[in-house]
VOPAVO-86453 format. One record per atom (N, C-alpha, C): residue number from 1; residue in three letters; atom name; x negated, y negated, z negated. Coordinates in steps of 0.2 Angstrom, whole numbers, plus 5000, padded with zeros to 4 digits. Layout:
% residues N
+-----+------+------+------+------+------+
: seq : type : atom :    X :    Y :    Z :
+-----+------+------+------+------+------+
: NUM :  ALA :   CA :    X :    Y :    Z :
...
+-----+------+------+------+------+------+
***
This chain:
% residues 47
+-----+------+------+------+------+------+
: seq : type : atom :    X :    Y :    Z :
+-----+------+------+------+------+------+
:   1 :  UNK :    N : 4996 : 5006 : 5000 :
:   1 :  UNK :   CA : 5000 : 5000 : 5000 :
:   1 :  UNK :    C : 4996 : 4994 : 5000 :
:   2 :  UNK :    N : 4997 : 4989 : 5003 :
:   2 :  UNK :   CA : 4993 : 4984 : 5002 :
:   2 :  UNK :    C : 4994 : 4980 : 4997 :
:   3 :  UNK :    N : 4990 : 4975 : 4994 :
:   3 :  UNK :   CA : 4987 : 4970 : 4990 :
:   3 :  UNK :    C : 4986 : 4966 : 4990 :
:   4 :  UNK :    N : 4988 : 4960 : 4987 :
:   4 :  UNK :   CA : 4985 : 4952 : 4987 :
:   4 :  UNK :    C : 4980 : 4952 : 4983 :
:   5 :  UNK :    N : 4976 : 4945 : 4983 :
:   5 :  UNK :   CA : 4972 : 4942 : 4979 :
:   5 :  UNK :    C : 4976 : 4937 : 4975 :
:   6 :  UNK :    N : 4977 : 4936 : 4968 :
:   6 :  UNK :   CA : 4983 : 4932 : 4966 :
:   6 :  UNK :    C : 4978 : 4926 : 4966 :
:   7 :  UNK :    N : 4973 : 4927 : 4964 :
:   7 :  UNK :   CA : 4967 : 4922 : 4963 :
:   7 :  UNK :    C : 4963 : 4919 : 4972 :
:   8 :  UNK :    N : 4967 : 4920 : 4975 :
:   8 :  UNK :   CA : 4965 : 4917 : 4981 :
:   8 :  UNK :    C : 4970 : 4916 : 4986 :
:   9 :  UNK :    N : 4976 : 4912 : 4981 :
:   9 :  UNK :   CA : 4982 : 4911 : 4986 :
:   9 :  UNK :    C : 4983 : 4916 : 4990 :
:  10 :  UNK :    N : 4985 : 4922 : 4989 :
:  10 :  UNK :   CA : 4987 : 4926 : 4994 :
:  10 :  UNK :    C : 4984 : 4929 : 5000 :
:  11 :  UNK :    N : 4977 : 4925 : 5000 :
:  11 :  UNK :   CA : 4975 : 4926 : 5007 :
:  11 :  UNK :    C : 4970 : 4932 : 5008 :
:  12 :  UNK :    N : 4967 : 4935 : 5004 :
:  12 :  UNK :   CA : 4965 : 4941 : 5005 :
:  12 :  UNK :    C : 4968 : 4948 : 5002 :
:  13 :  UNK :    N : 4969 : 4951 : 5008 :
:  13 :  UNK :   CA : 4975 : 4957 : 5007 :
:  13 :  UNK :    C : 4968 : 4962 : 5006 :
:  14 :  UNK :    N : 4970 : 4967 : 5001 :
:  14 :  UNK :   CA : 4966 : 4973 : 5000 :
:  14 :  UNK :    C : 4972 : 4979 : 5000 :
:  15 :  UNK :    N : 4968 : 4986 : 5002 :
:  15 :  UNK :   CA : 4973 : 4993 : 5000 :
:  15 :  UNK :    C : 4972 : 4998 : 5011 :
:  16 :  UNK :    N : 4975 : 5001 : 5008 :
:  16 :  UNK :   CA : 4974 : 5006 : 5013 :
:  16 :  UNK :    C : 4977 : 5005 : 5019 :
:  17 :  UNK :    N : 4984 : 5003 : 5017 :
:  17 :  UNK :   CA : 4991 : 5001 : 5024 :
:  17 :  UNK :    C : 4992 : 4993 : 5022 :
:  18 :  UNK :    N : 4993 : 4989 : 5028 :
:  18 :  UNK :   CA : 4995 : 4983 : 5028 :
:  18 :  UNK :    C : 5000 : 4986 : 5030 :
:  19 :  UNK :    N : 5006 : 4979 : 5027 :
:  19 :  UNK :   CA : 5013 : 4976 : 5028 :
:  19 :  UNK :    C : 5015 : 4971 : 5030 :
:  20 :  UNK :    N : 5019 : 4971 : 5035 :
:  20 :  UNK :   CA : 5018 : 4965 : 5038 :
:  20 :  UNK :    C : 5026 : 4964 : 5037 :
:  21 :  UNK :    N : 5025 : 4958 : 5033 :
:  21 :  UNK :   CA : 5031 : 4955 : 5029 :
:  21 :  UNK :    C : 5037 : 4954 : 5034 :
:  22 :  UNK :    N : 5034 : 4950 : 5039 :
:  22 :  UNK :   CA : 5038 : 4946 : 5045 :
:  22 :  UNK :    C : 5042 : 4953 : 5049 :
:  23 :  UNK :    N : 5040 : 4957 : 5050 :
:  23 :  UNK :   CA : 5042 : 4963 : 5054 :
:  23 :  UNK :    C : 5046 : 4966 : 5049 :
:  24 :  UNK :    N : 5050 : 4967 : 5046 :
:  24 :  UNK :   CA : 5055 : 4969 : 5039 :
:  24 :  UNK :    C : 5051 : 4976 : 5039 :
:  25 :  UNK :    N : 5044 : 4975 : 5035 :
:  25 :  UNK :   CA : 5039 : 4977 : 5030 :
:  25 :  UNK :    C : 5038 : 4983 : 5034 :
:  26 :  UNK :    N : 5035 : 4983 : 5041 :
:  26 :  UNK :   CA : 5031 : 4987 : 5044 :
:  26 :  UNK :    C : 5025 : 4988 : 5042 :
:  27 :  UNK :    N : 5022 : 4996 : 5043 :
:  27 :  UNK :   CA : 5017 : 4997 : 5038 :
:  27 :  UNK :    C : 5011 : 5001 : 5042 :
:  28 :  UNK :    N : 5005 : 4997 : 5041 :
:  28 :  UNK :   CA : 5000 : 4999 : 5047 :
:  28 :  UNK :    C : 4993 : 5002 : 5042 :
:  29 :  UNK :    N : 4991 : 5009 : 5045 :
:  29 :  UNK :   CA : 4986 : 5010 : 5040 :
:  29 :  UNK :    C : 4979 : 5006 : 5044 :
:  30 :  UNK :    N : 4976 : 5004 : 5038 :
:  30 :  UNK :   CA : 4970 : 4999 : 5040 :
:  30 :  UNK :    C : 4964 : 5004 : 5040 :
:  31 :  UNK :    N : 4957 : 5003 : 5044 :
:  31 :  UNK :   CA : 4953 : 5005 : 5047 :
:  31 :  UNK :    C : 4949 : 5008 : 5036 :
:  32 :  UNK :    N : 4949 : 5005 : 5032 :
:  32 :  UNK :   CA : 4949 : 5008 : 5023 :
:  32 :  UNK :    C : 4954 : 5015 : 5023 :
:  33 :  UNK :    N : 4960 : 5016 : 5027 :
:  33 :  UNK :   CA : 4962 : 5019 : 5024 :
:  33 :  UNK :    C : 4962 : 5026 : 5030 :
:  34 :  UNK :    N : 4961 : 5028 : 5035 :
:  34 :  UNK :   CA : 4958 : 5032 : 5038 :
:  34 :  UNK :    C : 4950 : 5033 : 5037 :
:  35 :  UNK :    N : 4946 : 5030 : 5033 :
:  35 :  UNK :   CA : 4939 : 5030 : 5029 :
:  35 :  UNK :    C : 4943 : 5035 : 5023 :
:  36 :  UNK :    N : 4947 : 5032 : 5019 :
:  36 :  UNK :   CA : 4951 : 5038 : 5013 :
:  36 :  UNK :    C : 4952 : 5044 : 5017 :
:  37 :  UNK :    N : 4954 : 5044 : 5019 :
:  37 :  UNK :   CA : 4955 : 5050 : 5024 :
:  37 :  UNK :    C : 4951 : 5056 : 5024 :
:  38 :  UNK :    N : 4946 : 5054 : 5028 :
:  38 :  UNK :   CA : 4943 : 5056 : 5028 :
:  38 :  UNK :    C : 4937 : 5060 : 5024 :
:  39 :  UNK :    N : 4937 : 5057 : 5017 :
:  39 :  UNK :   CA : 4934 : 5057 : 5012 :
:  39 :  UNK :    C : 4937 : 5063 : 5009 :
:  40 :  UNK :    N : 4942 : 5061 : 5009 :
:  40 :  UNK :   CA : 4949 : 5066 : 5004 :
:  40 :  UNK :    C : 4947 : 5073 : 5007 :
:  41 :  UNK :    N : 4948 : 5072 : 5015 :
:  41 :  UNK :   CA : 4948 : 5079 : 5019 :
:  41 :  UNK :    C : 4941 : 5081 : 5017 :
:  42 :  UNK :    N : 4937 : 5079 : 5016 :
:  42 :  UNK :   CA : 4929 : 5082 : 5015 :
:  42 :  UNK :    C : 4930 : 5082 : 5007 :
:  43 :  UNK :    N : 4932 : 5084 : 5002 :
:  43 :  UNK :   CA : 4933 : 5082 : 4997 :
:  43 :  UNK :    C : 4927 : 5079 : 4991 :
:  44 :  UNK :    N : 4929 : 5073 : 4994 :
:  44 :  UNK :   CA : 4926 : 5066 : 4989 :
:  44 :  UNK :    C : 4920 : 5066 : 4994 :
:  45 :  UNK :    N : 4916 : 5067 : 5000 :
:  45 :  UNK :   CA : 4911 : 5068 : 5002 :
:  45 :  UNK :    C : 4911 : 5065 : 5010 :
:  46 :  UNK :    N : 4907 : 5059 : 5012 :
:  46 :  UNK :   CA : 4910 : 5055 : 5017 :
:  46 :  UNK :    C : 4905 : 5059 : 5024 :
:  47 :  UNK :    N : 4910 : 5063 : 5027 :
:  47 :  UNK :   CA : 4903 : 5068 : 5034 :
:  47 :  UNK :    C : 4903 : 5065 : 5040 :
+-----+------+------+------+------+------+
***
């Protein structure tokens, strides 16, 4: 799920899927969260 930064007015999103508010809360995994992925699949071990 994605994440703000409260401490930087909202402008840096952290987390594995962005959400894109404007599109009624379309959810796109971001290039961190196919890295989890991957990781998981090797388990905890990045190949």
């Amino acid at each position: 799920m994605d994440n703000w930064s409260w401490t930087n007015a909202y402008k840096n999103r952290y987390g594995f899927i962005a959400v894109d508010l404007a599109e009624e809360g379309k959810r796109t995994i971001k290039k961190s969260g196919y890295w989890f992925k991957k990781v998981s699949d090797n388990n905890g071990f990045d190949a």
